[in-house]
C-alpha positions as CSV (number, residue, x, y, z in Angstrom):
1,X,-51.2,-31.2,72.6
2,X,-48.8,-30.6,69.8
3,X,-46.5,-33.1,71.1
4,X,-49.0,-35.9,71.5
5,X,-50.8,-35.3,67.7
6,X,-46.7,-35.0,66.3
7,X,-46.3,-38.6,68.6
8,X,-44.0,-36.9,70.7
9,X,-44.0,-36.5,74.7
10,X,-44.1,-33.0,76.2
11,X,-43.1,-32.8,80.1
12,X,-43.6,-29.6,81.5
13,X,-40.8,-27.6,83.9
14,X,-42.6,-27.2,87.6
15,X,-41.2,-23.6,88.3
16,X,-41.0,-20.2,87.0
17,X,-38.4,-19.3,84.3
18,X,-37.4,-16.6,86.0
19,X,-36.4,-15.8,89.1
20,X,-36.3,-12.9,91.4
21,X,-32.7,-14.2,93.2
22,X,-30.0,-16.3,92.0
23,X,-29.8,-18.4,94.9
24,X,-33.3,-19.1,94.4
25,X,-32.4,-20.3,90.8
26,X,-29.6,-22.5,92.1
27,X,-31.8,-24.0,94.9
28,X,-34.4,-25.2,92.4
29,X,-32.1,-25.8,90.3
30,X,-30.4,-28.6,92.7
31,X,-34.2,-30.3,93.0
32,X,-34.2,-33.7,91.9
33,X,-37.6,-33.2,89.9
34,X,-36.5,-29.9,88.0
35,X,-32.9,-31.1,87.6
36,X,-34.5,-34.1,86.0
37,X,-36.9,-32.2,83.4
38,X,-34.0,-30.4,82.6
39,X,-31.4,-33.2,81.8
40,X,-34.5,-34.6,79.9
41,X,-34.8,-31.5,77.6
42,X,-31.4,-32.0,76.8
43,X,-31.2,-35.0,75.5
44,X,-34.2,-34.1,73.5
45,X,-34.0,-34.6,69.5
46,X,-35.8,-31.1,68.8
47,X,-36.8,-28.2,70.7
48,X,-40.2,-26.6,69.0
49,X,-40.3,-22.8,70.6
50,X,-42.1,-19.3,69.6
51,X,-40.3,-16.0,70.6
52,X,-41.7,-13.0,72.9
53,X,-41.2,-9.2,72.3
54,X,-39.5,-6.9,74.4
55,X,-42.5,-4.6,75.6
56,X,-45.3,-4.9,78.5
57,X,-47.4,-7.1,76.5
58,X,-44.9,-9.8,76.7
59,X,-45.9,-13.3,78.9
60,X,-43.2,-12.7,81.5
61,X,-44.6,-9.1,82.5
62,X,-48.7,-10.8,82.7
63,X,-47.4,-13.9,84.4
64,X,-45.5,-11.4,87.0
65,X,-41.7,-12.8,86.4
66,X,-41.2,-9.3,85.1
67,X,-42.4,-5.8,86.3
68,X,-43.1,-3.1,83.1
69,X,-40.2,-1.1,84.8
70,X,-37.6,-4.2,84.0
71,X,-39.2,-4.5,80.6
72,X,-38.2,-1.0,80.0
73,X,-34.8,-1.1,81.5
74,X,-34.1,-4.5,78.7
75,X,-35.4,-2.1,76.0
76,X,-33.1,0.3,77.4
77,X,-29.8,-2.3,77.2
78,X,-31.0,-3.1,73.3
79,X,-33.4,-6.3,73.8
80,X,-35.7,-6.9,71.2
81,X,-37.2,-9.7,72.6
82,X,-36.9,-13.0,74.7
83,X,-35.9,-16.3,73.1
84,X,-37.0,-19.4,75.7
85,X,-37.3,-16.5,78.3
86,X,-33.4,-14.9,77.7
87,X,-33.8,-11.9,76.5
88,X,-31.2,-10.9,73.5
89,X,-30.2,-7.7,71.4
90,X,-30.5,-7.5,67.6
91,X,-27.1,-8.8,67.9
92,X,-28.1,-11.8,69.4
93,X,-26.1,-11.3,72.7
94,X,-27.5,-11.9,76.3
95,X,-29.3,-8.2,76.8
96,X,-29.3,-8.2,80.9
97,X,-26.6,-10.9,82.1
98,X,-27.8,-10.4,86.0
99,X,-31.1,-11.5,84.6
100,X,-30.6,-14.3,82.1
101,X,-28.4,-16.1,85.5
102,X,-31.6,-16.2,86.9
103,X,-33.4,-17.7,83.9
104,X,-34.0,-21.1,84.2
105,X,-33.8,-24.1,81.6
106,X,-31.8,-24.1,78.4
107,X,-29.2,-21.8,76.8
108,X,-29.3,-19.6,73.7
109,X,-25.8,-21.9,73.3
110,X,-28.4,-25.2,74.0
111,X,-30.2,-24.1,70.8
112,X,-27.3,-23.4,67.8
113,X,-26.1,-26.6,68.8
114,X,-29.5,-28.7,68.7
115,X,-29.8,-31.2,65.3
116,X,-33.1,-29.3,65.2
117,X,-34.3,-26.4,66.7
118,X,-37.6,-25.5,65.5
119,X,-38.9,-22.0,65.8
120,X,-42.8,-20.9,65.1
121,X,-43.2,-17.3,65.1
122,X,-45.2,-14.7,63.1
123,X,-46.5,-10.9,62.8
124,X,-45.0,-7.6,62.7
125,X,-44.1,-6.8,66.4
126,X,-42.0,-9.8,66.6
127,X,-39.8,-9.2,63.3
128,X,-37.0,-8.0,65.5
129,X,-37.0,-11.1,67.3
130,X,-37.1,-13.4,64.4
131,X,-34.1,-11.1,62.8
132,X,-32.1,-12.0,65.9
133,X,-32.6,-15.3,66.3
134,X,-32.8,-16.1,62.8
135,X,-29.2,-14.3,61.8
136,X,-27.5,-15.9,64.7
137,X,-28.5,-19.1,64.4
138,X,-30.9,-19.5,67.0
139,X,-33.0,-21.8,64.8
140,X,-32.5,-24.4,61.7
141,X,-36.1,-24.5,61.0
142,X,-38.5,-21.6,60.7
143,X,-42.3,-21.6,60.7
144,X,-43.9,-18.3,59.8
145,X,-46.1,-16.2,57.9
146,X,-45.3,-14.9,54.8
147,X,-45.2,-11.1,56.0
148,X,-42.4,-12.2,58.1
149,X,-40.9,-14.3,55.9
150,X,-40.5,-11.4,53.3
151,X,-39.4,-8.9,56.2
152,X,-36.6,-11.5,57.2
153,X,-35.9,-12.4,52.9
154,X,-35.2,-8.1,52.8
155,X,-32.7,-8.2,55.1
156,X,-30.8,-11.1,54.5
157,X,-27.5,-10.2,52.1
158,X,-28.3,-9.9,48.3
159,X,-27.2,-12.9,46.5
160,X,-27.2,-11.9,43.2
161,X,-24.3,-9.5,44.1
162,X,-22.4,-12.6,44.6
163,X,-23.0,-13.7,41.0
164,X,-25.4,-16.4,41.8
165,X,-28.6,-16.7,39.8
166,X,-31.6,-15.8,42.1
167,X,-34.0,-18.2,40.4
């Protein structure tokens, strides 16, 4: 819907994003259809995305990719949540390498190097999320609230220690 009203096309990939084996991954992976959606996304001129968090409410545990065990065990290896289902650490590093292979579609790499990257996220439990991915580039444009938007202002470096004029 938000692709048709922005006059966009949204195709939709026919799998899970994540998979319980690798070879699985590769085997869907080498299907025409999902190879094509793939190649397509791409090429595209923007990716619009949202972020999860890195706890049992998150998408991947309802939908079943994920059991609330592995959830735990990212938490455990530093994730603070997923960005287009790769889970990352506050350092904006892969959290569980064995997993993300299994992830399908595009790379965290995919987005920093995207024209546009467009990310739409909001509320408290997924400031850590938009700390990682907006510190390491993970986005160039960020829709949010402006809770978030003050949380992620806090953090960033103070530039009137660099003698520039705030206003």
């Amino acid at each position: 819907m938000i692709a048709q009203k922005a006059g966009g096309e949204a195709t939709l990939l026919p799998t899970p994003a994540i998979l319980e084996r690798l070879e699985t991954k590769r085997a869907i992976e080498g299907d025409r259809t999902v190879s094509g959606v793939v190649q397509r996304a791409r090429g595209a001129a923007a990716y619009l995305y949202s972020a999860g968090v890195a706890d049992t409410s998150s998408v991947h545990v309802d939908s079943g990719y994920l059991t609330p065990d592995d959830m735990r065990s990212l938490v455990e290896k530093g994730a603070v949540g997923d960005v287009i289902g790769r889970y990352i650490t506050a350092e904006g590093t892969i959290a569980d390498p064995e997993l993300d292979a299994r992830t399908l579609g595009l790379g965290l790499d995919e987005l920093r190097d995207a024209a546009m990257s467009i990310l739409v996220i909001g509320g408290e439990a997924k400031h850590p999320i938009a700390h990682a991915i907006v510190q390491h580039g993970l986005c160039s444009v960020l829709v949010t609230d402006e809770h978030t938007a003050r949380s992620l202002l806090d953090a960033a470096p103070d530039s009137t220690t660099s003698g520039e004029d705030p206003s």
